[in-house]
C-alpha positions in Angstrom: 0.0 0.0 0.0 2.9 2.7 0.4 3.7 2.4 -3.1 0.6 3.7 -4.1 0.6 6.2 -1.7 3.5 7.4 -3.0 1.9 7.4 -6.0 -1.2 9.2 -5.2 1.0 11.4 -3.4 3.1 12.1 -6.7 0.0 12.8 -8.7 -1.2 15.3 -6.4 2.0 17.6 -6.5 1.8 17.5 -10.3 -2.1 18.8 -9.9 -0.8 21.3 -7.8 1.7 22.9 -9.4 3.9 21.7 -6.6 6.8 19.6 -8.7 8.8 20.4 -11.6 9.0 17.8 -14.5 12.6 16.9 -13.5 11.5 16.5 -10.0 8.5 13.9 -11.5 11.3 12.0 -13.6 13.3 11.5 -10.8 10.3 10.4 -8.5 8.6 7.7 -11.3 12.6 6.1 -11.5 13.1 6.0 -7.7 9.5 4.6 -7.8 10.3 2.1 -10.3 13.7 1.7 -8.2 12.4 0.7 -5.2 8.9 -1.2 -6.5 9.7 -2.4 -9.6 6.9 -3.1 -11.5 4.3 -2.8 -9.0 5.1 1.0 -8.8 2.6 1.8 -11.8 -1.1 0.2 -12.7 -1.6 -0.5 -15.8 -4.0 2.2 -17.8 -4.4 3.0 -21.4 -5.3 6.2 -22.8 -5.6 8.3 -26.0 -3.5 11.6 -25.9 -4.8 14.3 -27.5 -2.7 15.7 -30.1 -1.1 19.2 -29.1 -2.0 22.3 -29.0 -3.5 21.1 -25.4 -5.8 23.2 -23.5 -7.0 23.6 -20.4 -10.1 21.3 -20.6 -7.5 18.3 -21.9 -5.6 19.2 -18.7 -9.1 19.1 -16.6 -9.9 16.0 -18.1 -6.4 14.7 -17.2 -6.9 15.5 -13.3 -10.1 13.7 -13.2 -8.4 10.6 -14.8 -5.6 11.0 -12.0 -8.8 11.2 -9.4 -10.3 8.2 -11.1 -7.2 6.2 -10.5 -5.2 6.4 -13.5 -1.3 6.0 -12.6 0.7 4.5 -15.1 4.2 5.8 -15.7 3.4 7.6 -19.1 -0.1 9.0 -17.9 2.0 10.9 -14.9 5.1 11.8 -17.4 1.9 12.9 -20.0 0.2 14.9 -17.3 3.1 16.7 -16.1 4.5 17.1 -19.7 0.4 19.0 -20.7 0.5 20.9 -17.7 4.0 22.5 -18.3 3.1 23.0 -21.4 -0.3 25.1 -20.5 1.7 26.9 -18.3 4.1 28.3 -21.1 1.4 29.3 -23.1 -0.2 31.1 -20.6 2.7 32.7 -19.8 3.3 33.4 -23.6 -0.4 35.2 -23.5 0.7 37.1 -20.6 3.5 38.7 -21.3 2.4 40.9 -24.9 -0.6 42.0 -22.1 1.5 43.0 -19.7 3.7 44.9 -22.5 0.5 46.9 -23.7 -0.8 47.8 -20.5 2.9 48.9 -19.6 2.4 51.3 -22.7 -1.1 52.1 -22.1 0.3 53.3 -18.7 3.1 55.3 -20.1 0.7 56.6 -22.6 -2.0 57.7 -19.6 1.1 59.5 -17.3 2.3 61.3 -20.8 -1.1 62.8 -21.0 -1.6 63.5 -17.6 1.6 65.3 -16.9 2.5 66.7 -20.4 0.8 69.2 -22.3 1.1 71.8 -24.6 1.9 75.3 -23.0 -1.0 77.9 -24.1 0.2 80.6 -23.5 3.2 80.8 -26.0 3.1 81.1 -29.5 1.9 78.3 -32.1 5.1 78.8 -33.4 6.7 77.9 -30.6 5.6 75.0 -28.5 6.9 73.5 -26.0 5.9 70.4 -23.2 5.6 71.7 -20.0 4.9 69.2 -16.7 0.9 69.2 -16.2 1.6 70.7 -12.7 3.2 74.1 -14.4 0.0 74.6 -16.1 -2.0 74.2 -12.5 0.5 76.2 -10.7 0.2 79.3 -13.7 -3.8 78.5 -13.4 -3.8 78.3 -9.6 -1.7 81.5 -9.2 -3.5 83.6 -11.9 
């Protein structure tokens, strides 16, 4: 029964984002290792072909609830999940980028602007709290 404790145990990090895929590859050999070939149940599955999403990797989990624990379902899951996790983090970055310049854009705005007072010849930027400061004083 330890064994598949260990098992369950091992399948539970990988849900929860708790293990890295070297840390898995290391854990199924010791596994094998120590058990041998009672380490792993037997399970066959289909794996969707890639791009995976999120559902795949939902439907994954459940399996892993259901008892699936065969070596190449836990190297598969961990192998889907770090893969979700890239692309998310390739969708995240270009957002982060535009808000970064929608931010710059907003402060540009806010604490530039265009002098009135001076010819239209002539303009020049000026800090946003000039123009209060002339305002405020006038």
């Amino acid at each position: 029964m330890e064994v598949i404790d260990e098992r369950i145990d091992l399948i539970e990090k990988i849900r929860n984002n708790e293990i890295s895929k070297k840390q898995v590859e290391k854990e199924v050999k010791r596994l094998e290792d120590t058990y041998g070939k009672e380490a792993f149940t037997s399970f066959n599955f289909e794996k969707e072909q890639k791009p995976w999403k999120e559902d795949y990797f939902k439907k994954l989990k459940t399996l892993s609830m259901a008892g699936a624990g065969s070596k190449e379902f836990i190297l598969h899951l961990v192998e889907v999940r770090d893969e979700i996790r890239k692309s998310a983090k390739r969708k995240f970055i270009p957002l982060f980028i535009i808000g970064l310049l929608l931010i710059a854009a907003l402060l540009w705005v806010i604490f530039w602007n265009v002098d009135k007072n001076e010819s239209d010849s002539s303009k020049k930027l000026v800090p946003a709290a000039t123009i209060v400061i002339k305002i405020y004083i006038s």
